[in-house]
C-alpha positions, 0 to 999 in steps of 0.5 A: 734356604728354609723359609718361615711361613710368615715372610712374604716375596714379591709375586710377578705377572708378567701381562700386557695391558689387556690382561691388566684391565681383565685382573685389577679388580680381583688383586686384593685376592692375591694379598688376601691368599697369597704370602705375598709382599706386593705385585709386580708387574712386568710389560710394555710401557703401554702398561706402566700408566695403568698400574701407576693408575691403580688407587688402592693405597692399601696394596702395593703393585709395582711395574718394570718394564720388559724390556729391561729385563729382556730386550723383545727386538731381541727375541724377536731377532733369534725367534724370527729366522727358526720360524721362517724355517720351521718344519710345520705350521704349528708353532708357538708365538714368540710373544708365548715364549717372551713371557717365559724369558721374563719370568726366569730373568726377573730373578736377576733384579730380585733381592729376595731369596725367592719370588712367585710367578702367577699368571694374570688370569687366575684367582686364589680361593684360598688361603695357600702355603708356598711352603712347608711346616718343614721350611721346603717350598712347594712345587705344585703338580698337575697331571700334563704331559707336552713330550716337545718340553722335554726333547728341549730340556734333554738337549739343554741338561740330558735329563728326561721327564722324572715325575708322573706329573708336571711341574706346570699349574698357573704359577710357581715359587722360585728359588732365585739362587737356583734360577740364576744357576739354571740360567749359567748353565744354559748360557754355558751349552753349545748352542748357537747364541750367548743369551740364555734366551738365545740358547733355548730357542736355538735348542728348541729348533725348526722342528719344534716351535710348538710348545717347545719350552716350558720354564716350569717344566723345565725349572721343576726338572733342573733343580729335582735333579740338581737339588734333591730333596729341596722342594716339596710336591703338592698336588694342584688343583684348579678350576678351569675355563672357569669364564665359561661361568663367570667372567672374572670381572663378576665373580663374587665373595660367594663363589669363591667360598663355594670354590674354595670347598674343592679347590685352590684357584679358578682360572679365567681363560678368555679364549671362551666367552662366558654363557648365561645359561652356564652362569644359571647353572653355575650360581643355582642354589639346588646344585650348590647345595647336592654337588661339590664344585668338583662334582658340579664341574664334571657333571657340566662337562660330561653334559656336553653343555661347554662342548666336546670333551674328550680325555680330560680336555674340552674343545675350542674351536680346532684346539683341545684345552685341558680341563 
């Protein structure tokens, strides 16, 4: 299954249309950075008007419907009775686990040998490889570890975490072949339903709504085991809660040029609003010119300047977001 750096595959974005209008015009960074051959993306059909809309003729984007992949009432109906009997308050919303379903059934309709899953609310800085001068696509770590992912990937396959870091960043090159084979041996299990969807949330349980599935994780984990040696690490990094500095919707050449120094990608989170102060420091000359954005972003949080920060996660609200 080697690949050679120049073909391209079809990146997913699975959004509402909300995250749509958030990203439209950061698109072509996509094309730009990304081996990517169009965008396609995956939502309700209040979604499909605004993407047909789309007048850059030079860039292809796509739309298929959720529902055709993965029927919601569907979810919703094995989602539904584990949340009236969840064990805690604290749960994970059934909309935050259909957009993983999505992302693992898209292999289903794919002709190509793999496809790239990126999230909406992120930006390439720079030119980036999915795989390796020796044909291997990468896997792209972070240092994150959410114990609830695995009790439910030990249940599905017995295996437990296997790397420091975690398979999760704001996207993922998946192989199709190995996908769908993850899919069959889900579908195979004990647990309660046929659906592979209806098997994870069964496995997933009353006790563990909260972050109780991750199909990064879990993917990264299946074919470490199953296909060793298949796949490459890389270690991912990416600026985030950058909306504290610039919303997506003006962030410039020049800043992704600066960015790009550190980083592969900035993430615009829109749980915050951007803050004009942040904004000053953010594009001051002076601090571009002393600090690395790596260093300027630590300096930032260590201020206090975007609120309480503690062990490499910053607070909103009653909720902690790793930086």
């Amino acid at each position: 299954m080697a690949n050679p750096n120049n073909t391209k595959f079809p990146c997913i974005i699975p959004a509402i249309p909300e995250d749509f209008n958030r990203a439209k015009d950061t698109l072509h960074y996509l094309f730009e950075f990304l081996p990517v051959s169009k965008i396609v993306f995956i939502g309700p059909s209040s979604l499909e008007p605004l993407v047909n809309e789309t007048d850059d003729s030079d860039l292809q984007i796509d739309y298929i419907n959720e529902n055709s992949l993965v029927p919601f009432s569907m979810v919703k109906e094995v989602y539904d009775p584990i949340l009236a009997a969840a064990t805690t308050k604290a749960i994970s919303t059934v909309n935050w686990y259909y957009q993983q379903f999505l992302k693992m059934a898209y292999a289903t309709v794919c002709k190509e040998d793999y496809y790239l899953s990126w999230d909406a609310d992120t930006i390439p800085v720079k030119k980036i490889e999915m795989f390796s001068e020796n044909g291997k696509p990468y896997f792209d770590v972070k240092p994150e570890f959410n114990t609830s992912y695995f009790v439910t990937i030990e249940k599905l396959f017995g295996y437990t975490k296997i790397i420091q870091d975690s398979f999760i960043s704001e996207h993922m090159i998946f192989c199709k072949d190995f996908m769908l084979e993850m899919i069959a041996e889900i579908e195979k299990t004990n647990f309660e339903g046929n659906a592979f969807y209806e098997k994870i949330l069964s496995a997933v349980g009353t006790d563990n709504l909260k972050l109780g599935f991750s199909e990064f994780e879990t993917f990264g984990t299946f074919v470490a085991m199953r296909h060793q040696s298949t796949y490459m690490l890389r270690k991912w990094k990416s600026f985030r809660n950058a909306n504290f500095f610039v919303d997506i919707s003006d962030i410039t050449p020049e800043d992704i040029k600066w960015l790009s120094k550190d980083y592969h990608a900035a993430t615009f989170e829109k749980y915050h609003e951007t803050e004009d102060i942040l904004t000053g420091l953010f594009r001051d000359p002076h601090y571009r010119e002393k600090l690395s954005p790596e260093q300027f972003y630590k300096a930032i949080l260590e201020s206090g300047a975007m609120g309480e920060y503690n062990d490499g996660k910053i607070k909103v609200g009653d909720s902690y977001f790793p930086i």
